[in-house]
Each structure stands twice: as C-alpha cells, then as structure tokens.
C-alpha positions as CSV (number, residue, x, y, z in Angstrom):
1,X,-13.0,-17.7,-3.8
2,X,-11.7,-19.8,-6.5
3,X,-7.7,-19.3,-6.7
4,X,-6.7,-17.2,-9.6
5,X,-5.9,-19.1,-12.8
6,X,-5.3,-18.9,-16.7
7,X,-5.8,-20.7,-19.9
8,X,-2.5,-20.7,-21.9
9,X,-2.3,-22.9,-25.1
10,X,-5.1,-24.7,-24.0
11,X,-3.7,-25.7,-20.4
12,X,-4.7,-23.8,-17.2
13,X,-2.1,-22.4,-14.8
14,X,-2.5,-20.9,-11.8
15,X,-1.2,-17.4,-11.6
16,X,0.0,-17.8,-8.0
17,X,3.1,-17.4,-7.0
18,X,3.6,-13.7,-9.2
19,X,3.0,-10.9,-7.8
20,X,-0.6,-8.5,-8.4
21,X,1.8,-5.9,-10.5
22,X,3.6,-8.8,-12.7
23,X,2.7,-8.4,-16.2
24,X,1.5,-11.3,-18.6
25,X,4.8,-10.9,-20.2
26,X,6.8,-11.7,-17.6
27,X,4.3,-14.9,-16.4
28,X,4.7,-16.3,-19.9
29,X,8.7,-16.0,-19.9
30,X,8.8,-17.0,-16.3
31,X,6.5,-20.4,-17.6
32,X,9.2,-20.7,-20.7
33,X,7.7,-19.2,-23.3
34,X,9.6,-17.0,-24.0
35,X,8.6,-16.0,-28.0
36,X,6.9,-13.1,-26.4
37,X,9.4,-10.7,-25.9
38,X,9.7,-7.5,-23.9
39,X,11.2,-4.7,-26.1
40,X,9.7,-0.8,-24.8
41,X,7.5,-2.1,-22.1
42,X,5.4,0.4,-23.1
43,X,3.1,-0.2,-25.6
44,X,5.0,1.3,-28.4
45,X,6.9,-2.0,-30.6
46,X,4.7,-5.0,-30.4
47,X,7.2,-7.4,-29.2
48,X,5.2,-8.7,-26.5
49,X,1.6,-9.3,-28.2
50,X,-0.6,-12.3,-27.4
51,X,-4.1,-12.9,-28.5
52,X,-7.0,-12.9,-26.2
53,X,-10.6,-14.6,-26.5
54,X,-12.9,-11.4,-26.1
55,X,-16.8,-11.4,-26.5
56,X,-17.0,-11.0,-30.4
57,X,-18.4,-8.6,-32.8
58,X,-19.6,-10.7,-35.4
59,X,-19.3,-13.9,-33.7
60,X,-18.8,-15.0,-30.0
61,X,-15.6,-15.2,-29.6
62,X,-13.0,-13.0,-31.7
63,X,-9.3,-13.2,-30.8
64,X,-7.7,-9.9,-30.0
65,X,-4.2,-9.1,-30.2
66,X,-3.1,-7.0,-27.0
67,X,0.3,-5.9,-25.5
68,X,1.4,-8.7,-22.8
69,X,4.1,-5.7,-21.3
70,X,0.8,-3.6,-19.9
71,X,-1.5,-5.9,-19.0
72,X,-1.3,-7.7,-15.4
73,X,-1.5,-11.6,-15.3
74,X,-4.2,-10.7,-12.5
75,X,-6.3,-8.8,-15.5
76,X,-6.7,-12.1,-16.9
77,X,-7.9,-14.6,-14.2
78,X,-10.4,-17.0,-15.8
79,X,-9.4,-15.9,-19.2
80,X,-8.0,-17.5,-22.2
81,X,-4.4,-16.4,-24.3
82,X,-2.5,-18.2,-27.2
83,X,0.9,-17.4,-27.7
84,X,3.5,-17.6,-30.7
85,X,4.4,-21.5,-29.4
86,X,0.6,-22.0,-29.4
87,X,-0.1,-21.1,-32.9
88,X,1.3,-23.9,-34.0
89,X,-0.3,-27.6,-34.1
90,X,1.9,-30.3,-32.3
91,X,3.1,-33.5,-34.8
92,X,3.6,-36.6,-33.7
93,X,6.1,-37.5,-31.0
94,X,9.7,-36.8,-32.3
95,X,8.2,-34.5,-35.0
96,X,8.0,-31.1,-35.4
97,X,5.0,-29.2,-35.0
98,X,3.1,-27.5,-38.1
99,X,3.3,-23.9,-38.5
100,X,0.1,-22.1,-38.0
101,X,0.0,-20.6,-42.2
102,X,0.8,-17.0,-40.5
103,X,4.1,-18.1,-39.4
104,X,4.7,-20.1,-42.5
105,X,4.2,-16.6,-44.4
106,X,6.5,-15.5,-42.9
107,X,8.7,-18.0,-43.1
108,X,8.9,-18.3,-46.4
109,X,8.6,-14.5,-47.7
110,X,11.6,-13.5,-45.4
111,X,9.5,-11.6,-43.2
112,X,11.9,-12.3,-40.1
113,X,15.5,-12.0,-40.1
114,X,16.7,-11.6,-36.1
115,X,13.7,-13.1,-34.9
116,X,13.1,-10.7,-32.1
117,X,10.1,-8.9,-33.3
118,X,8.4,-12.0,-35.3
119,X,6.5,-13.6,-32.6
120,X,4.8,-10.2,-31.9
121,X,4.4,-9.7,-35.6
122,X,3.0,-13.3,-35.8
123,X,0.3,-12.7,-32.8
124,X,-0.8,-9.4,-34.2
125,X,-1.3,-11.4,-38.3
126,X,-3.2,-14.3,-36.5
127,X,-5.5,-11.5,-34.6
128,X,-6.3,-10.1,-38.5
129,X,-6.2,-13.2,-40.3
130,X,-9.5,-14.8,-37.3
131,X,-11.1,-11.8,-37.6
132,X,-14.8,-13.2,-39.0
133,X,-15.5,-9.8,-41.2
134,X,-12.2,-9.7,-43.1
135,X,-13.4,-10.6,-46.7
136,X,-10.5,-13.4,-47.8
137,X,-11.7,-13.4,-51.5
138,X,-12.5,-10.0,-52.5
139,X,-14.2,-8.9,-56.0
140,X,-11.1,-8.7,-57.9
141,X,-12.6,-5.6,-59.2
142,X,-12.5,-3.7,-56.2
143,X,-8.6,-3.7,-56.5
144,X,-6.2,-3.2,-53.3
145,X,-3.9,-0.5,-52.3
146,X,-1.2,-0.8,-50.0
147,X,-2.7,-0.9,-46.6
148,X,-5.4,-3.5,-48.0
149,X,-4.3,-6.7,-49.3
150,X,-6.2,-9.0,-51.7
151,X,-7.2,-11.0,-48.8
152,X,-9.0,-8.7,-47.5
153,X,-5.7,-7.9,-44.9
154,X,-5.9,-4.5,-43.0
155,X,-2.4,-3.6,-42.7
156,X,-3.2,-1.3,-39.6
157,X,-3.5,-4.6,-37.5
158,X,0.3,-4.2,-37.6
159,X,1.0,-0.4,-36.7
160,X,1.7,-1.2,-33.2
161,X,4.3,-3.9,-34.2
162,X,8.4,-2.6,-35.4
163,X,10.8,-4.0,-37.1
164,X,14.5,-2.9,-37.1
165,X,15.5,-5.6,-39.5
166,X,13.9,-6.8,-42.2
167,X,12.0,-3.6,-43.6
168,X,8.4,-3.9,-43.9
169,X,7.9,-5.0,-47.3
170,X,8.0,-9.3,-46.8
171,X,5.8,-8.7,-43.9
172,X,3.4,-7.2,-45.7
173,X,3.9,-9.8,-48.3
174,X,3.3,-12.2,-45.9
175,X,0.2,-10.9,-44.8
176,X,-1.5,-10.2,-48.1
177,X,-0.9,-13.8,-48.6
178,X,-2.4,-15.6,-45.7
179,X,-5.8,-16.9,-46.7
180,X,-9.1,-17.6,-44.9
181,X,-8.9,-20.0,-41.8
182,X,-10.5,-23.7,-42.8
183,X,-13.2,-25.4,-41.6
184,X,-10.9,-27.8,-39.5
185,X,-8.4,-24.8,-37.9
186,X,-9.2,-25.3,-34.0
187,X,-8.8,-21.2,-33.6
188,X,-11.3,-20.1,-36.0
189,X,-13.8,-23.4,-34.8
190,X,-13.5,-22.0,-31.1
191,X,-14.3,-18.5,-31.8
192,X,-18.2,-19.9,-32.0
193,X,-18.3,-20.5,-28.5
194,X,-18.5,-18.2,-26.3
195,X,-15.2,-16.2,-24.1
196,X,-14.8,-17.3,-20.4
197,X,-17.3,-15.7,-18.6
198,X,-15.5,-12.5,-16.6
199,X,-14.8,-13.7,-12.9
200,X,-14.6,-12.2,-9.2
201,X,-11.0,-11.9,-8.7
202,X,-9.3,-11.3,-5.1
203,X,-5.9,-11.9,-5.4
204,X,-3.5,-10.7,-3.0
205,X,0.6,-10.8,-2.6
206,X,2.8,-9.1,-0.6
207,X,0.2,-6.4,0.6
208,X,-0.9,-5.9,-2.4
209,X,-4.4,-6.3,-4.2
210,X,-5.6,-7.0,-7.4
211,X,-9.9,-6.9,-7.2
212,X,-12.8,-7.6,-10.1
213,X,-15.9,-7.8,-8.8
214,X,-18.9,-9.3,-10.4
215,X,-21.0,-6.4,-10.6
216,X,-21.2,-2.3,-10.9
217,X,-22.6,-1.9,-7.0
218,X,-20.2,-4.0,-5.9
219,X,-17.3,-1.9,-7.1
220,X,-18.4,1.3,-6.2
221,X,-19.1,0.1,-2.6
222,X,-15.2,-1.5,-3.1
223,X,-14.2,2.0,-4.1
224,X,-16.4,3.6,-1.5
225,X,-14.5,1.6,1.5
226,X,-11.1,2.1,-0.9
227,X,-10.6,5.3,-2.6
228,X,-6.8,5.7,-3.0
229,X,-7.5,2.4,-5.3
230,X,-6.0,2.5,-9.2
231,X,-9.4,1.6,-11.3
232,X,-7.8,-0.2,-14.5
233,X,-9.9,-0.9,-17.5
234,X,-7.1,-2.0,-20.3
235,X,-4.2,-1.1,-18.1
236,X,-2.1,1.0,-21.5
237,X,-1.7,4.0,-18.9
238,X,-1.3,2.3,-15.7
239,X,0.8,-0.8,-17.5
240,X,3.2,2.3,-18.7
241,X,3.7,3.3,-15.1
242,X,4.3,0.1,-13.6
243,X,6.6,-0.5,-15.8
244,X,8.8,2.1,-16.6
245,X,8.3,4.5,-13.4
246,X,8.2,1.6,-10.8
247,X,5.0,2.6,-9.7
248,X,3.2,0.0,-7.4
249,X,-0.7,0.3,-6.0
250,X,-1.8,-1.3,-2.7
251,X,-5.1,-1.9,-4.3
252,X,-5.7,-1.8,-7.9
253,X,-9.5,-2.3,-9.1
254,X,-10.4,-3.9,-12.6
255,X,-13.4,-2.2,-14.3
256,X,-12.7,-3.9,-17.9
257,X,-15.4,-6.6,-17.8
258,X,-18.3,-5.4,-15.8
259,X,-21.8,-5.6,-18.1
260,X,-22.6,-2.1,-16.8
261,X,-19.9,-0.3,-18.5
262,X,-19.6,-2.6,-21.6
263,X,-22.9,-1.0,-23.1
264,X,-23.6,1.2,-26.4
265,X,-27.3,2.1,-26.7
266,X,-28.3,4.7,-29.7
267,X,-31.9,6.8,-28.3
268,X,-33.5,8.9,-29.6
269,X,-31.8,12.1,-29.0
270,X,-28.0,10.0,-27.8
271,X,-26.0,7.6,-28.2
272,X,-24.5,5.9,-24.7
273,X,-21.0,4.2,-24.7
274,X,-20.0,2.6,-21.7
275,X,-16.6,3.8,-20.7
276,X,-14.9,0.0,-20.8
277,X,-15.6,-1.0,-24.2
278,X,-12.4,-0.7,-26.0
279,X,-12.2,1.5,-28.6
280,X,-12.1,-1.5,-31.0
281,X,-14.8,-2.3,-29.9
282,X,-16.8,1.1,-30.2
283,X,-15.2,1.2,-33.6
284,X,-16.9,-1.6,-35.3
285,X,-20.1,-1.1,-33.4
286,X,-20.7,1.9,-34.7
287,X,-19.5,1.2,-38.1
288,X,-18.8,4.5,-39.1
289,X,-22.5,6.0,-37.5
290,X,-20.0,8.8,-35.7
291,X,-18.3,10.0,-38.6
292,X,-16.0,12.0,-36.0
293,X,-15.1,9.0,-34.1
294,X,-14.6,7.2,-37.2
295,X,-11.8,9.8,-38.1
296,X,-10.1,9.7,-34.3
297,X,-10.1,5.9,-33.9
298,X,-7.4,5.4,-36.8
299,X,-5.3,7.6,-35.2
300,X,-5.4,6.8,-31.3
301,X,-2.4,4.9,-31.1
302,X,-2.1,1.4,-32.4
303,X,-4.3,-1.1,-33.1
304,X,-3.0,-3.3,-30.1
305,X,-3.2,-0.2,-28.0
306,X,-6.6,0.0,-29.0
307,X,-8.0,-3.3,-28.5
308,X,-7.5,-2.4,-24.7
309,X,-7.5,1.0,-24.4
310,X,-11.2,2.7,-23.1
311,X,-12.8,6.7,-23.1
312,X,-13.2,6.1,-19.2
313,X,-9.6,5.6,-19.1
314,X,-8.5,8.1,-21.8
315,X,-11.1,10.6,-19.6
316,X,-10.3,9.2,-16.5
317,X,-6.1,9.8,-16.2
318,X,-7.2,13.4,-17.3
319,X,-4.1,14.0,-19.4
320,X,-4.4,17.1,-22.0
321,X,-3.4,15.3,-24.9
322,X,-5.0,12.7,-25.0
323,X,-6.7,12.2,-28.5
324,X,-10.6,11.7,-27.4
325,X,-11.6,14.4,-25.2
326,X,-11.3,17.2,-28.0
327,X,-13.1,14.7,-29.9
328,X,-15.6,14.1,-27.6
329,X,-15.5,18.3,-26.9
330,X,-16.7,18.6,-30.4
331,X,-19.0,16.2,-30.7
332,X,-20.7,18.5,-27.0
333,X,-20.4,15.0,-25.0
334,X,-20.8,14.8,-21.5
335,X,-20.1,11.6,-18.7
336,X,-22.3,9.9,-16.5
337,X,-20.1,9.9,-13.4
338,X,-21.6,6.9,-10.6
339,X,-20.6,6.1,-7.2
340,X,-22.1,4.1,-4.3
341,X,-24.6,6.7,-3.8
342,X,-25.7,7.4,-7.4
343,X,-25.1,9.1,-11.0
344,X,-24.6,12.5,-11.9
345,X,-24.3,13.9,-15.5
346,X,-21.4,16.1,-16.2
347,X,-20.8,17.8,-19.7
348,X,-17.2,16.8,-20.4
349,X,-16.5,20.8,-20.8
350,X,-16.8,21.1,-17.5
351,X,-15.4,17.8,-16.2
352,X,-11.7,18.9,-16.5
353,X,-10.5,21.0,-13.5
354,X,-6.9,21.4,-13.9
355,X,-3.4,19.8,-15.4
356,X,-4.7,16.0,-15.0
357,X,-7.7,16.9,-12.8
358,X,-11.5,16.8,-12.7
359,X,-14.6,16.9,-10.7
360,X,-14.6,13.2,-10.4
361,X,-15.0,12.6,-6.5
362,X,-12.9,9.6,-4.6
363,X,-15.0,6.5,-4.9
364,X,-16.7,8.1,-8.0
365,X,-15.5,6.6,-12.1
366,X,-17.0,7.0,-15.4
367,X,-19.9,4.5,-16.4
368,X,-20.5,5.7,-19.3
369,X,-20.2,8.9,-22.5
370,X,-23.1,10.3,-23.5
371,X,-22.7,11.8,-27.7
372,X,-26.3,14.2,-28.1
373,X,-27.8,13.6,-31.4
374,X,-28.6,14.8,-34.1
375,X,-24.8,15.2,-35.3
376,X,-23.2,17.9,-36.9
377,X,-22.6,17.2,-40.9
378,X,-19.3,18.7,-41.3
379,X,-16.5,17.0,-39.2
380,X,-12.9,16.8,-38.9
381,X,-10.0,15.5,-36.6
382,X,-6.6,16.7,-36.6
383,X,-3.8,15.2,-35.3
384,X,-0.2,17.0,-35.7
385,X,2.7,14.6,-34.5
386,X,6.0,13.4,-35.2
387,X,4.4,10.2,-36.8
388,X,1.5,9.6,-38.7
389,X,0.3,6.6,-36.7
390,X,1.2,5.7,-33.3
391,X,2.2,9.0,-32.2
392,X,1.2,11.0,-29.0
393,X,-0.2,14.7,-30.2
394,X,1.5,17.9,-30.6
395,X,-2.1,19.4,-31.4
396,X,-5.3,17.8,-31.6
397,X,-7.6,19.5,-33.1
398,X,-11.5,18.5,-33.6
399,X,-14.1,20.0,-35.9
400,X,-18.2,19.4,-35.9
401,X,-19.8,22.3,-37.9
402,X,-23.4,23.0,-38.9
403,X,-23.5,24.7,-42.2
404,X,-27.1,25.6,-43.8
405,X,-27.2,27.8,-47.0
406,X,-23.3,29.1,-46.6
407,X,-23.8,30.3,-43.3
408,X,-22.1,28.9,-39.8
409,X,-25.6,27.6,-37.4
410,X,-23.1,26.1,-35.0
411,X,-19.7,25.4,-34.7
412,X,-17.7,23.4,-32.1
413,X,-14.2,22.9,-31.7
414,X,-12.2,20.6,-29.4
415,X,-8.8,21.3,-29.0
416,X,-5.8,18.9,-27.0
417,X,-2.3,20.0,-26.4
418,X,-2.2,23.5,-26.0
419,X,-3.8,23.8,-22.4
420,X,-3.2,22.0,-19.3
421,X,-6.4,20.7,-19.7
422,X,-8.1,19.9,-23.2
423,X,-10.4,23.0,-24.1
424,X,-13.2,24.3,-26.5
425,X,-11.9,27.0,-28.4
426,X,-15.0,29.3,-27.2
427,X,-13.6,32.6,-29.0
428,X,-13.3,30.5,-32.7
429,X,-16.5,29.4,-32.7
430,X,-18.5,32.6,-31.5
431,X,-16.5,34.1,-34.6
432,X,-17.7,31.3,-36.9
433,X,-21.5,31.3,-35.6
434,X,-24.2,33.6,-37.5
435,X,-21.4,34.3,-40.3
436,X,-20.4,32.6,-44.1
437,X,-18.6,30.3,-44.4
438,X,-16.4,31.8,-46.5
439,X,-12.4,32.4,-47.0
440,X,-12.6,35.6,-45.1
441,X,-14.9,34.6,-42.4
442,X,-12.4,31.6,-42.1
443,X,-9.4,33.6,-42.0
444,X,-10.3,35.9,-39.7
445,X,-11.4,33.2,-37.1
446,X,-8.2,31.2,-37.8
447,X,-6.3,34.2,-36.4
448,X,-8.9,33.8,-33.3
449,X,-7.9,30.0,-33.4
450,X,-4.1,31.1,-33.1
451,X,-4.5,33.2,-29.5
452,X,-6.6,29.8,-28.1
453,X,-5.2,28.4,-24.9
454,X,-1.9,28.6,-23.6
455,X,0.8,26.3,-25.4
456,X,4.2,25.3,-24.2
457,X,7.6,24.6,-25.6
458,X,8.6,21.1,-25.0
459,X,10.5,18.2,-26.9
460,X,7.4,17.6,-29.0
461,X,6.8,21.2,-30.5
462,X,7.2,25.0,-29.6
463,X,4.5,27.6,-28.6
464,X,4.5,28.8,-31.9
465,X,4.1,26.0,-34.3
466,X,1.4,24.6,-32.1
467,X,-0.4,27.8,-32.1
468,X,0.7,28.1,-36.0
469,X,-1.1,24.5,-36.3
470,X,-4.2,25.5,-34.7
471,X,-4.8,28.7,-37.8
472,X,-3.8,26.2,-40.1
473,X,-6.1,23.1,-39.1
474,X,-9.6,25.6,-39.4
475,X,-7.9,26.9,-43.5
476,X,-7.7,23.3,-43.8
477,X,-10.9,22.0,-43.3
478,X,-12.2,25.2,-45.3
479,X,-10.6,24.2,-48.3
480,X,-11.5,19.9,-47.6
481,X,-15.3,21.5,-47.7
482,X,-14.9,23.9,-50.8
483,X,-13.0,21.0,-52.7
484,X,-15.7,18.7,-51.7
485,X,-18.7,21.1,-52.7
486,X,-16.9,22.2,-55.8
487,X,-16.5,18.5,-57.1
C-alpha cells in the first residue's frame, strides 16, 4: 500500500504524521498555510474553504469549493487542493506574486477589511469564477438581478461564506466583476484533464483507521468483518461531530468515491441516484428534470455544504429534519439498501424506525435512491427556518400532487420536523384524494395537516407554530396554483 499523500499547490505531501480524525484545516495550518482559517468548525461561515479537483460536469475536472473544518486529510489521499496562497502565480525571486483576478477584486472593491473571512470568501469566488457553464458575457438583454451578476456570477456560491465586517455589498461587487479565466490561466487549463483517480487508502494512527477501498464488494465485506465502522461519504455530519463533540471512531470507512454509488441512470419507469454523488452533483445532472429536487437543493444548506454533502448520508444519520427525506417522501422514493450478501429494496416510508433509526442492518448502507416515474405535475417544498438560506428546518414540508380536470388523482406529502422520524402526512392526503381542488377542500385538509405528527417545543419553534406552519404550507401552495392557473 502506497503511503498516504496529497497534492497541495501543486506539491505532494504526505499526510503522515496527523492523525486519521485530523481535519484538512488543521494539516494545512500545521504545513503554514494558514489563509485557511477555522471560525465554527462546523460548516456554517466559510472560513476554512479550499477547492478540490472533482470529476467534472461539463468538463473533466471542475474545482469545488468545500469546507476544509469537516473533511479529514485521510478523505483526501491521492487527491488534489489549492488554497488561498495557491491562487496566486509566484513572480520572480524577490518579487511578489500576482494575484489570481479573484483576490484582486477584492482587493480593490474593499471586499476585505479584517482579513479573517477573505481567504474563504476567495476559495469559494475562484470555485464560481472555474466553473465551465457560468456564461462570462451574457446577452445584455437578459439583464441581472442581484443574486446574478453580468458575468454570469451565481451569488449562492457564497451563502456558505460570512462576513462580520465589511457588509456584503464590495463582495458582491467583486464578484460581479471577475471575468472569464484566459486561455493561459493554469487552473482553468488543468480542469481538461482528468481528477486523480480515487485510491485504496489504509491509513492507520494511534489505533485508529481511516479505510477507502477500490471497489463496492470490497467495502461491504470491510463492513461485514467491521460493523461498529463510521461510513463517511462528504463527512458534513460526521466532520460536525468530530469536531465540536470530540467524537473519535476506531474505524471510519469512506464511501465518497466508489463508481458504484456515483451513478444516476433515468429508465423507463425511474430514475437511480447513487447515494455518494453530492447533491451538486445531482443538481446539475438533472438540470431541473426533478422539478422537486430542483426546489430542495437551493435550500439544503450551503453551496459548500452541498458540494460534499450526499442522500445516503442525509438518509443514512436518520435525523428527522433533515431536508431530503420529506422530499424524497413526496416524490414515493424508496433505497436500494446492499450488504455483503446482496440488495434489498426498501420504500423510504418504511425505512425510518424510530428517532435517528431505520431498518438498515450492521454491515448494510445505501447504494443508491430510486425516484418512480412518471412525476407528479404540481410540486412544492417548504422550508420554515430562522434564515432563508443556510438554516436547519423548523418544518419541512413537501408537496407532489396530481391534479386532472379540478380534481385531486393523488396527493403526497412529506413532512420533516414534527415527528421523531420524517413522516407522510397519510390523513392529508386521503382528504385531498377523489375531491376538488378547491378553497374548501383545501381548507378543510389543512386543518387535517395541522393534527399531523407529534411536534415539540424547542429553541427553533413551538408545537404550535410548527403545527400552524404545516395548515399554512397546503393554503399556500393552493393559492401558488390558482395564481398560476388564473394568469
């Protein structure tokens, strides 16, 4: 077994001596470069973000902004990372080196004052201004508006990165001004060749484990022989654990880069995502073909969160608000479950057992979602939170209706947050089914909607504003669908 290593900047290092738990943060600051900061070491600010050659959409190789606090140096054996000090091109001895035109953005449109937050903010620009679809010189006709720049700039690259000094506005500035990469930039030129090829990792400290094997069967016979393992995909739950409740794992098993669960297929009658594509990923695959997803993915977290977050691992931790499962409720998805002695097919309604429990076996993990098609027409998810973006749920709510000549064929609803386990709200939709969809029909199953599940008071909302919220979401999308229809 080759010893562990990393690309950083363009120079390998190995990752011995750190430990399997230390995070890519603290290997970079350990190595000196310390632009990458730690600020919540939990996903939430942005402080810490790197970009990461992945396999691309578009073209080989895209760079990917992720959160250097979560992920584990281990995670990225073989692989390839630029930080903030390697965005910029080295002069000539005894000069300085030339900003990368991100950071000269924001140099000169004030978009850093203390300093803490800009390298993040830097990594997280250079992820958006490489990425090979963004148009740099749209019609002029098209217009903007303010989370779409003239270049073509999705502002959302940045809602996983804060600020606590500068205000947003000469970062935004900054990032509607960066233009398209030139033909001579060495980033954009690498991203057409491929990403390192994903390698068997064994690497062991202190008696602990960090494992990747090459290939599906070999991990489920690794899971077989070790089932108190922690199976890690993106590592945004398990990165959150390590680092802010001390929790360590004698074995932890990486599931991110195996072929088998990096698959979307669209049959006949399904569409198949495996359960380690990021949700990136599955966002711009698709393309908008899910119109439910499509609504969810702009809303599950951050963008950074998202370029390693996964449904096996949003499934997998079994939490009840998580933001995909009443998503996936609606949509009547079910898992392909696989273990060393075969699959199984479970429809996620029945997967969840209990407050962060399921009918997953030891040894057993998610290879895959299965969405039946055709899909229903009328769709909606939504989220109630403190924030708009970047928020965990109060309530998730998620809609997928059949309507055919005013009346309710079908009806499915998804709900998070107000169960110890995320729920279909069977007794809303047996009182939408066979009737009109009309204002009293609605009303009357939006006082069903109300008595669904059994929410809780706690920090994020009381018993009866979440059950308040769930009447209100189903007179919501009623009156999105009349004003639709009507215009």
């Amino acid at each position: 077994m080759v010893a562990a290593r990393i690309t950083v900047n363009g120079e390998e290092a190995p990752i011995s001596p750190a430990a399997p738990h230390t995070t890519v943060l603290d290997f970079l600051r350990e190595r000196g470069l310390t632009g990458t900061k730690e600020g919540c070491a939990e996903g939430e600010c942005g402080a810490c973000s790197v970009l990461v050659a992945r396999p691309g959409v578009n073209k080989p190789t895209d760079w990917v902004a992720v959160n250097a606090c979560l992920v584990p140096v281990a995670a990225l054996d073989g692989q390839e990372i630029i930080t903030s000090e390697g965005l910029a091109t080295a002069g000539e001895p005894g000069t300085p080196p030339t900003l990368h035109p991100v950071q000269e953005e924001m140099a000169v449109r004030g978009g850093s004052q203390c300093g803490y937050c800009t390298p993040g903010f830097v990594c997280s620009m250079a992820a958006e201004y490489y990425r090979p679809d963004r148009c740099a010189h749209p019609d002029p006709a098209e217009g903007t508006d303010a989370e779409h720049g003239p270049n073509g700039f999705d502002l959302h690259a940045l809602s996983g990165n804060l600020c606590r000094c500068t205000g947003y506005r000469p970062i935004r500035d900054a990032a509607f001004a960066v233009g398209a990469p030139t033909d001579e930039d060495p980033l954009a030129r690498r991203r057409e060749q491929a990403p390192p090829a994903p390698v068997a990792t064994e690497y062991a400290r202190d008696d602990s484990a960090f494992l990747r094997k090459d290939t599906l069967a070999e991990t489920l016979e690794l899971l077989r022989e070790r089932p108190d393992a922690v199976v890690v995909a993106g590592s945004t739950d398990w990165g959150v654990e390590v680092n802010i409740r001390a929790r360590r794992a004698s074995c932890v098993v990486a599931v991110d880069r195996l072929p088998e669960l990096r698959e979307l297929r669209v049959a006949s009658d399904h569409i198949e995502i495996g359960a380690a594509l990021t949700l990136t990923e599955i966002e711009r695959r698709l393309d908008g073909d899910v119109p439910l997803l499509a609504e969810l993915f702009p809303q599950f977290a951050s963008r950074l969160i998202r370029n390693g977050a996964t449904l096996g691992g949003n499934l997998g931790t079994g939490s009840p608000i998580g933001d995909s499962p009443p998503v996936l409720l609606a949509l009547e998805a079910s898992l392909v479950l696989a273990d060393a002695d075969g699959e199984r097919e479970v429809p996620l309604a029945d997967y969840f057992t209990g407050y962060r429990q399921s009918v997953r076996r030891p040894g057993e993990l998610i290879r895959a979602v299965r969405v039946p098609l055709p899909l229903s027409p009328t769709v909606a998810f939504h989220k109630i939170a403190k924030r708009r973006f970047d928020d965990i749920s109060s309530v998730a709510v998620a809609f997928a209706v059949d309507i055919e000549d005013g009346l309710v064929r079908k009806a499915r609803i998804g709900l998070g947050g107000v169960a110890a386990t995320p729920i279909r709200a069977l007794a809303t939709e047996a009182a939408l089914e066979g009737r009109p969809w009309s204002a009293e029909t609605v009303e009357a199953a939006a006082r069903v909607l109300r008595g669904e599940g059994t929410p809780m008071d706690d920090h994020r909302a009381s018993s009866l504003y979440r059950s308040a919220m769930l009447g209100q979401s189903l007179l919501k999308l009623h009156a999105q669908t009349t004003e639709a229809v009507s215009s």
